[in-house]
ROSE-4610 file (N, C-alpha, C; in Angstrom, 1 decimal, always signed):
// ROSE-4610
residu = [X/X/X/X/X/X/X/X/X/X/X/X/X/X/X/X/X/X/X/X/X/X/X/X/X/X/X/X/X/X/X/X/X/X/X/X/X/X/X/X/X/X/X/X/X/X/X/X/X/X/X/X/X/X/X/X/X/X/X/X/X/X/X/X/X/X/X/X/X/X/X/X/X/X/X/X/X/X/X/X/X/X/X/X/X/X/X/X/X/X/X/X/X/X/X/X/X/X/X/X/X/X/X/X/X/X/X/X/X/X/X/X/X/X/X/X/X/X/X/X/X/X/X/X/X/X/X/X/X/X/X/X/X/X/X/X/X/X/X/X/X/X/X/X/X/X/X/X/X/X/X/X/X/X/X/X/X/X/X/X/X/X/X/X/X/X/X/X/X/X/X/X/X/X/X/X/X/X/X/X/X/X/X/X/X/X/X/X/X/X/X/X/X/X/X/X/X/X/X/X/X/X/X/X]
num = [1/1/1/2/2/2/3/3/3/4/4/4/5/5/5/6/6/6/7/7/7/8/8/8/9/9/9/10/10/10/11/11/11/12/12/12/13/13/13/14/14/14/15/15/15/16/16/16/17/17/17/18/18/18/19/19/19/20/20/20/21/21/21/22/22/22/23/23/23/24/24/24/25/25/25/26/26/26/27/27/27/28/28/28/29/29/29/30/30/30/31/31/31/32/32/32/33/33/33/34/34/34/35/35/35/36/36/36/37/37/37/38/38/38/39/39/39/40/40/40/41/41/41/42/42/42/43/43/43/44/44/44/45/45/45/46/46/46/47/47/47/48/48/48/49/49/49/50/50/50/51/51/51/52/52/52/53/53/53/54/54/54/55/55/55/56/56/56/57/57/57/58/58/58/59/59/59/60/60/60/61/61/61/62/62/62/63/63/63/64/64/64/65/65/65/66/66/66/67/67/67/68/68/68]
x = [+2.8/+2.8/+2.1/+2.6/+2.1/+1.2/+1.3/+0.2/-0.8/-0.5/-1.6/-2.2/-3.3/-3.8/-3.8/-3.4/-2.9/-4.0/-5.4/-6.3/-6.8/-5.8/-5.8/-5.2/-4.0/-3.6/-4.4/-5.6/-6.5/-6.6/-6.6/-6.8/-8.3/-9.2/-9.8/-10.9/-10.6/-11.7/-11.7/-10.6/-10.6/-10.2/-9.8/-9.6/-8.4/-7.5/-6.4/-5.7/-4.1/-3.0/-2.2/-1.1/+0.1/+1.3/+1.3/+2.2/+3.6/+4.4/+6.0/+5.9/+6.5/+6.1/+7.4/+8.6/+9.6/+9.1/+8.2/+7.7/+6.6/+5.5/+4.8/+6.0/+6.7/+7.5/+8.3/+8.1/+9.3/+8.3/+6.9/+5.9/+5.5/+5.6/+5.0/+6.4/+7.6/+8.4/+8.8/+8.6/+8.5/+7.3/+6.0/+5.0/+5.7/+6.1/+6.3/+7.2/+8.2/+9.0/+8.6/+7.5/+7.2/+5.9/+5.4/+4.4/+3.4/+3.0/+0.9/+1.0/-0.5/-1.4/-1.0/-0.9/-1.4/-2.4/-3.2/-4.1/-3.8/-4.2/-3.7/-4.8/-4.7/-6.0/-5.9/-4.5/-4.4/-2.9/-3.4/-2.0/-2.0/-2.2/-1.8/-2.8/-2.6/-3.8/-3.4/-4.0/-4.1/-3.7/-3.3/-3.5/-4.4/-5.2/-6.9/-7.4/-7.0/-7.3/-7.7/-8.9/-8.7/-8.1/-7.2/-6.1/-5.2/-4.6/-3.3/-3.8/-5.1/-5.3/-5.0/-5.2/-5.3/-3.4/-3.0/-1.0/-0.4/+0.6/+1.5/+2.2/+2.8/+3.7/+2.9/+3.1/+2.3/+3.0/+2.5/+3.1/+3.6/+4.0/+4.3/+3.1/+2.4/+1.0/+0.7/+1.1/+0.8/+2.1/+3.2/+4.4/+4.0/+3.3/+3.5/+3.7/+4.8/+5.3/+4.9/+3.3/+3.4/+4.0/+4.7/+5.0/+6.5/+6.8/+8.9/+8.9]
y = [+0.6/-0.8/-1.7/-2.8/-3.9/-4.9/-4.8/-5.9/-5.5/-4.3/-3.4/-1.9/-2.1/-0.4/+0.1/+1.2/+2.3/+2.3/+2.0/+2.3/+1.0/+0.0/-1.3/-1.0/+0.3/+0.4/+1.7/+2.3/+3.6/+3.1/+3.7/+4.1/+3.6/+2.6/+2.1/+2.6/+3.6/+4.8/+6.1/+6.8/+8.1/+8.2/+7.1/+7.0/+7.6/+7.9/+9.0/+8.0/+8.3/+6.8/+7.7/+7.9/+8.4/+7.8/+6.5/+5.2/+5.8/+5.0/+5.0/+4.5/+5.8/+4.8/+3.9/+4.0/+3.0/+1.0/+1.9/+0.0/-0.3/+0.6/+0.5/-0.7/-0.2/-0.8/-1.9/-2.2/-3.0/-4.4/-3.9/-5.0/-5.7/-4.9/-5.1/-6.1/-5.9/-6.9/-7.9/-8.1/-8.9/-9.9/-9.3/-10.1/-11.0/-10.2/-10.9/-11.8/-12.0/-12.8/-14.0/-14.2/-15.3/-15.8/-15.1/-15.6/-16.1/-15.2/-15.6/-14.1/-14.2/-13.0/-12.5/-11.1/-11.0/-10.5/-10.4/-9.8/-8.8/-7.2/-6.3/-6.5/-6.7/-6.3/-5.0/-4.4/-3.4/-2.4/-1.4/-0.7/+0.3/+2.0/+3.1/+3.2/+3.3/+4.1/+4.9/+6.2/+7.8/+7.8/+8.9/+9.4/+9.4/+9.7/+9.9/+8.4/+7.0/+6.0/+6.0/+5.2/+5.0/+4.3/+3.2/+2.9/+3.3/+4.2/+5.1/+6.4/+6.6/+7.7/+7.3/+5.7/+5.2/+5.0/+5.1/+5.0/+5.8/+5.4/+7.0/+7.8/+6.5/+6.8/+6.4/+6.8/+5.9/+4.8/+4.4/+2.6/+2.9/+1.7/+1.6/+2.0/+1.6/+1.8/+3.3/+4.0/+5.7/+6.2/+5.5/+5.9/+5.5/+4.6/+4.4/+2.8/+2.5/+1.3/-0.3/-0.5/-1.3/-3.0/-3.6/-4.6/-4.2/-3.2/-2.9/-3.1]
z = [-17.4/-16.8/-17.8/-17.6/-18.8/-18.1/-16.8/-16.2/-15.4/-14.7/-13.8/-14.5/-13.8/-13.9/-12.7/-12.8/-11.7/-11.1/-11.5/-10.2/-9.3/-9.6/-9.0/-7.5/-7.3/-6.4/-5.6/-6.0/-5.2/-3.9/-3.1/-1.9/-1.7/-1.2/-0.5/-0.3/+0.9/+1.6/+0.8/+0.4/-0.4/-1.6/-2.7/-3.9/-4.1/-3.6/-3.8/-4.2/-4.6/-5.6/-5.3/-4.5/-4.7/-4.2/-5.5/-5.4/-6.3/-5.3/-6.0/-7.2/-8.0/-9.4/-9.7/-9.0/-8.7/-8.6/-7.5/-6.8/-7.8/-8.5/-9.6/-11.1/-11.1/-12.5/-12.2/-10.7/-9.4/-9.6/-9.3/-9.3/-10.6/-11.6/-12.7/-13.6/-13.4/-14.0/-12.7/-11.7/-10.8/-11.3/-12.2/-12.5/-13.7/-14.4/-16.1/-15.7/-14.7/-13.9/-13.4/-13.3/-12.5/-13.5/-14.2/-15.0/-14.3/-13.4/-12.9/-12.5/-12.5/-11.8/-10.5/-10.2/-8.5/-8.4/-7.0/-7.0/-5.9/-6.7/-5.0/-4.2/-3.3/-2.2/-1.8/-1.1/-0.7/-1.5/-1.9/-2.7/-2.2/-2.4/-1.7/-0.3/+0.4/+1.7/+2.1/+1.4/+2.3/+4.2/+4.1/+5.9/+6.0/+5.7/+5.9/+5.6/+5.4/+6.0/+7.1/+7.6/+9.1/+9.4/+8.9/+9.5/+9.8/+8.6/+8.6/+10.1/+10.1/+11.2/+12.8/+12.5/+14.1/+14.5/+13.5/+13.6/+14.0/+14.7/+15.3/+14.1/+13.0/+12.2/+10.9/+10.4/+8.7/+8.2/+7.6/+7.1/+5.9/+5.3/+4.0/+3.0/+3.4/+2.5/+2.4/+3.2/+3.3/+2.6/+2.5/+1.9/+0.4/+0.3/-2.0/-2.1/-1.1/-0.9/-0.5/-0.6/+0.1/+0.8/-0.6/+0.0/+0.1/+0.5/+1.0/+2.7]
């Protein structure tokens, strides 16, 4: 990737990253596209989030995916 570092998107509470690297290369020429910065706040979160733990189903964020 040309505009992010992969630990931009770690996991929060457990450090884990097991991001689509699809939506990884999806984001990164979506950036050179528009010409500004983003900032992630939030990119992979584990099952073992407490968020992801309090869900029936896991989110996008537990999938790799999060803004799909």
């Amino acid at each position: 990737m040309r505009y992010f570092d992969i630990a931009e998107f770690d996991c929060q509470e457990t450090g884990e990253n097991d991001m689509s690297e699809e939506f990884l290369w999806a984001i990164d020429s979506l950036r050179e596209e528009c010409g500004f910065s983003f900032v992630i706040t939030s990119g992979y979160r584990s099952r073992k989030h407490s968020i992801e733990k309090a869900k029936n189903t896991p989110g996008t964020h537990a999938q790799g995916t999060p803004a799909t």
